[in-house]
VOGU-3710 file (C-alpha; in Angstrom, 3 decimals, decimal comma):
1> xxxxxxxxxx> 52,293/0,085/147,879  49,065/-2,104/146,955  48,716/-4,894/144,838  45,631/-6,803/144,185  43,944/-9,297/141,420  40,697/-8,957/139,411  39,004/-11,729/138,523  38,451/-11,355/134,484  35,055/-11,663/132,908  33,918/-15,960/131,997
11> xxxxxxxxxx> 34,270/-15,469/127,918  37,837/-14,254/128,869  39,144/-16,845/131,538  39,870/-19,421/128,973  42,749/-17,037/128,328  43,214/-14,535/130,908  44,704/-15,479/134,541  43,975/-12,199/136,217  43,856/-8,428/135,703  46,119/-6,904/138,410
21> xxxxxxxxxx> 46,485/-3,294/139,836  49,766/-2,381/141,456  49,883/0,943/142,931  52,920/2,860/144,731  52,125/5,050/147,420  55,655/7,244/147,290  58,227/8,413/144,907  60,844/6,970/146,148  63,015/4,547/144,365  63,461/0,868/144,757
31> xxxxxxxxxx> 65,080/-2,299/143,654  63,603/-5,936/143,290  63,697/-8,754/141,225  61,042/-10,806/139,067  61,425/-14,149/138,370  60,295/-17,236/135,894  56,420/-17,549/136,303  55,741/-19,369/133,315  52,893/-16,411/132,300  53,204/-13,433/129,535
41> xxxxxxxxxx> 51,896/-10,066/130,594  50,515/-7,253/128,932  51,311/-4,151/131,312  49,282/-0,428/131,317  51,684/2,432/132,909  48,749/4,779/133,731  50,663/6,751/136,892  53,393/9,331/136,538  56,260/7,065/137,310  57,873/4,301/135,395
51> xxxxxxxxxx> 59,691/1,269/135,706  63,221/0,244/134,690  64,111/-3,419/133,707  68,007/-4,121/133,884  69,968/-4,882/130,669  73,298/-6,519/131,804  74,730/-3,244/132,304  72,345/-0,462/133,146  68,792/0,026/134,247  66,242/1,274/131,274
61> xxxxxxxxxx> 62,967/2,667/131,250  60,036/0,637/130,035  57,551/1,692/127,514  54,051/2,967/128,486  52,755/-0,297/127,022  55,139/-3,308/128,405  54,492/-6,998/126,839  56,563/-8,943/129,452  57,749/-11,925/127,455  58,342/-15,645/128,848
71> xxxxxxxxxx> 61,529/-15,418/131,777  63,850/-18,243/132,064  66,044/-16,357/134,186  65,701/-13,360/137,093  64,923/-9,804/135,793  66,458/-7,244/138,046  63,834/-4,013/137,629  63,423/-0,562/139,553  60,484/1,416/140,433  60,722/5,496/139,695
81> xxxxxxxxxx> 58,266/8,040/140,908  54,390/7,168/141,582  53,590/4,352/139,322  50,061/3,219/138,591  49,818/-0,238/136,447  47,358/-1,999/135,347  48,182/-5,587/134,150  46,813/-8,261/132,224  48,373/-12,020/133,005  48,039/-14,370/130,891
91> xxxxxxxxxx> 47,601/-18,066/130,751  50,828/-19,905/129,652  49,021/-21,384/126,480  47,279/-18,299/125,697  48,979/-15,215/124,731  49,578/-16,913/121,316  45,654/-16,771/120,853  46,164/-13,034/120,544  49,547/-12,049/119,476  50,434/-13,202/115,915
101> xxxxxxxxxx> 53,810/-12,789/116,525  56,047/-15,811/117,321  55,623/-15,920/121,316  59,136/-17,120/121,569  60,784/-14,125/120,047  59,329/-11,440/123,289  61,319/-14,281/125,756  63,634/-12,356/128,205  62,810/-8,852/127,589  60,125/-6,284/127,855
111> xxxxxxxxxx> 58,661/-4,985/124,381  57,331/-2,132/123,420  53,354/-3,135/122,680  52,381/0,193/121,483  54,567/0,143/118,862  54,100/-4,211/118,310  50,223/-3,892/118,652  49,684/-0,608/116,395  46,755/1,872/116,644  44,348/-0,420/118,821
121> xxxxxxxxxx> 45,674/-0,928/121,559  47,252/2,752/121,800  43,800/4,012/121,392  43,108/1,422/124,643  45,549/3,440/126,644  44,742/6,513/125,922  41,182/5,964/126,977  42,244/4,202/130,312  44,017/7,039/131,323  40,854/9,384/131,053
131> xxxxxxxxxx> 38,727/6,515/132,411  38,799/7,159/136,364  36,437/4,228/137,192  37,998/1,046/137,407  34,769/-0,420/137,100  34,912/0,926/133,131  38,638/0,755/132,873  38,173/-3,681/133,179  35,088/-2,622/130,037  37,085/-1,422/127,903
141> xxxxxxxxxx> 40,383/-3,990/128,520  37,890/-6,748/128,024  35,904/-5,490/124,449  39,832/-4,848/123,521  40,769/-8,643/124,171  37,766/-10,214/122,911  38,531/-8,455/119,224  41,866/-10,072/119,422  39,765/-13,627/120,475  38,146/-13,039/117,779
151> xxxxxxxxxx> 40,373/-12,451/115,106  42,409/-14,929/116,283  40,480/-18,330/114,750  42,397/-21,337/114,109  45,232/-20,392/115,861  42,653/-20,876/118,994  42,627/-24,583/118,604  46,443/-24,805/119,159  45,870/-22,888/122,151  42,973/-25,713/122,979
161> xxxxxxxxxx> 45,329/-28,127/122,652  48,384/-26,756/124,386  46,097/-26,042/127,568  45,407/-29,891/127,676  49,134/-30,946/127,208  50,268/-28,492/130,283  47,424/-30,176/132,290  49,735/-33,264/131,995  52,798/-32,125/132,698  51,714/-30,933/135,816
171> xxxxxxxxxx> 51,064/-34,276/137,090  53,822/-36,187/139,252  55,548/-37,689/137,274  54,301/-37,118/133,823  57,145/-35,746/132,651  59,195/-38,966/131,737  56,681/-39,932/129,410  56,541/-36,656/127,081  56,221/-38,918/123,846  52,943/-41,010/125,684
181> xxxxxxxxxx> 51,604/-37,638/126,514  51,954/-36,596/122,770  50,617/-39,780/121,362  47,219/-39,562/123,366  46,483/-36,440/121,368  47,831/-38,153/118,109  51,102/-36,239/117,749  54,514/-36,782/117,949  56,825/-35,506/120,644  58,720/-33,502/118,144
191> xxxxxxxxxx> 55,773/-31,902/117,378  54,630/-31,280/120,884  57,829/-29,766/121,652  57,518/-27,097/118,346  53,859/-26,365/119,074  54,576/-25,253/123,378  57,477/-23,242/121,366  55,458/-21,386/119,142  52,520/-21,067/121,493  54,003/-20,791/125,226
201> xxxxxxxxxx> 57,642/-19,526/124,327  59,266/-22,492/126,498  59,840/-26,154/126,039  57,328/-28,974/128,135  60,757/-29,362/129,613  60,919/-25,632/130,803  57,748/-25,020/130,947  57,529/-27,863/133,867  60,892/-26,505/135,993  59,255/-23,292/135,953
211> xxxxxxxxxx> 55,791/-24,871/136,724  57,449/-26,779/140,209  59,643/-23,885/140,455  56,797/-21,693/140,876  55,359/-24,299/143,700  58,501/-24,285/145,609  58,954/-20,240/145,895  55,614/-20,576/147,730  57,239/-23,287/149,735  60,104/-21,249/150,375
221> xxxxxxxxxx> 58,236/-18,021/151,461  56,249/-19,683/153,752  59,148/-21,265/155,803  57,901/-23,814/157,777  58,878/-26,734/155,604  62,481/-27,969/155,394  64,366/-27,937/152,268  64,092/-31,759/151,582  60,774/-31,919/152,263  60,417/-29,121/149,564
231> xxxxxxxxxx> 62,405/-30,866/147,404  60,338/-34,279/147,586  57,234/-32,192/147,425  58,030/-30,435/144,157  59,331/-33,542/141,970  62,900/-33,036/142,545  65,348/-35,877/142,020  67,413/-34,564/145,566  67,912/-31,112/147,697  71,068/-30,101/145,383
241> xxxxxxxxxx> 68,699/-30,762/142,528  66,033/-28,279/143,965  68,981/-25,864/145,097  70,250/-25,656/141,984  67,637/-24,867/139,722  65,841/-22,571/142,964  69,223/-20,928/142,179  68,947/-20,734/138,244  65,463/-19,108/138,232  66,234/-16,577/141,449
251> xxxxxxxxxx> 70,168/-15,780/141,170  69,902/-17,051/145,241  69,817/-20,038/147,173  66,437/-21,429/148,841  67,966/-20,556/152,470  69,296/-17,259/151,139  65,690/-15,847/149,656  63,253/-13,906/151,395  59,642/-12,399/150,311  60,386/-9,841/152,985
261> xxxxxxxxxx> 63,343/-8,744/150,793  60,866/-8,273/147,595  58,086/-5,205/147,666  56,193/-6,671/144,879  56,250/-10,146/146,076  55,399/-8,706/149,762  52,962/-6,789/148,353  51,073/-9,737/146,418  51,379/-11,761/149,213  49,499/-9,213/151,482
271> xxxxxxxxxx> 47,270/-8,670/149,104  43,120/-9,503/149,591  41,820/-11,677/147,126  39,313/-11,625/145,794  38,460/-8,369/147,358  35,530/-6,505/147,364  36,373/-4,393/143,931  37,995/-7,877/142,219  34,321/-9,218/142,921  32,384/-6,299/141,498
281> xxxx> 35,017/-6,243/138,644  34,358/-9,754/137,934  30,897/-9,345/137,181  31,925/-7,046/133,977
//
């Protein structure tokens, strides 16, 4: 399989991570598991295959048109036949800048965005899969998104202003002053906590595990660092702390996980970025 990043166009950055291609090279079947990442993704099938997300008690298929909402907890999923998908990752803050929907009501599942997003964005997919250049594909995924910018207006400065609020949290320490951080942008915590809600689909207190969580999966997969030093790295109180919640957000301990045991993960790992196509794409 392949996996690699493109870099989106500068207008779009503000609210776009990365574009991603993922591409499977055989029909056979597989198994993995995604986990918290703090990001809501809009995901193209345009391949003959399909994936299956697990329900509690049996695999389903996804829709041609997958709006991964916010994870708080592992997602087992399977990959049928020869899949092709193009995906679009957002910024935590910004999917709310272009879905009108309450964020916090896609958490945990994958949604059907043909049917959520109406005629637009069906016409969108229907042109990518007669589009063979990639080149054109990232053209027409970016015109699409900068409508929705567009329309979007006021709810944009919420996004503005979650952005800056996540920028704190992510500093050591920060967390344990959540009403300072609030009061420096003339709000109240309570307030804080109902706009990252309605705009991100987690609490700053969520939003942050995941956010360290994140930063200690790296730590993990790399395996040259000891599990305390991990811990103390990452902001955690102790090691039990850190195994604990590694635990909540993976379904397996720190010592127990292994990228070599994930495709995707492998595959994004191995992956060359920016490569020569993410560059050219970026220029779009």
């Amino acid at each position: 399989m392949t996996y690699y990043e493109i870099k989106p166009g500068k207008a779009l950055q503000p609210y776009v991570k990365c574009y991603y291609v993922y591409e499977s090279a055989t029909s056979a079947a597989f198994e993995d598991t995604v986990f918290p990442s703090g990001c809501m993704e809009l995901i193209f099938n345009l391949g003959s295959g399909h994936w299956q997300t697990f329900t509690g008690e049996t695999f389903v298929t996804t829709p041609a048109i997958e709006l991964w909402g916010q994870l708080n907890r592992p997602l087992p999923i399977r990959s049928v036949g020869r899949n092709t998908m193009f995906g679009i990752r957002f910024h935590p803050h910004a999917a709310a800048g272009l879905l009108s929907d309450q964020i916090n009501g896609f958490n945990n599942q994958v949604s059907d965005f043909g049917a959520i997003g109406g005629g637009a964005v069906n016409t969108l997919h229907a042109r990518l899969l007669e589009t063979r250049s990639w080149n054109k594909k990232i053209a027409l995924v970016e015109a699409f998104l900068w409508q929705q910018v567009a329309r979007a207006g006021k709810r944009l400065n919420k996004v503005a202003l979650v952005n800056k609020l996540m920028f704190e949290l992510r500093q050591p320490g920060e967390f344990t002053t959540m009403e300072t951080i609030a009061s420096r942008y003339g709000i109240t915590a309570r307030y804080m906590q109902q706009l990252f809600l309605q705009t991100t689909g987690l609490t700053p207190k969520l939003y942050s595990q995941i956010s360290r969580f994140q930063h200690s999966l790296q730590l993990v997969a790399a395996r040259n660092t000891s599990l305390t030093s991990i811990a103390y790295e990452c902001g955690y109180a102790d090691q039990s702390h850190f195994i604990r919640e590694f635990k909540t957000f993976t379904g397996v301990t720190p010592s127990s996980y292994s990228a070599a045991n994930s495709p995707v993960t492998l595959a994004a790992s191995q992956a060359e970025h920016p490569t020569k196509e993410s560059s050219l794409l970026s220029l779009v």
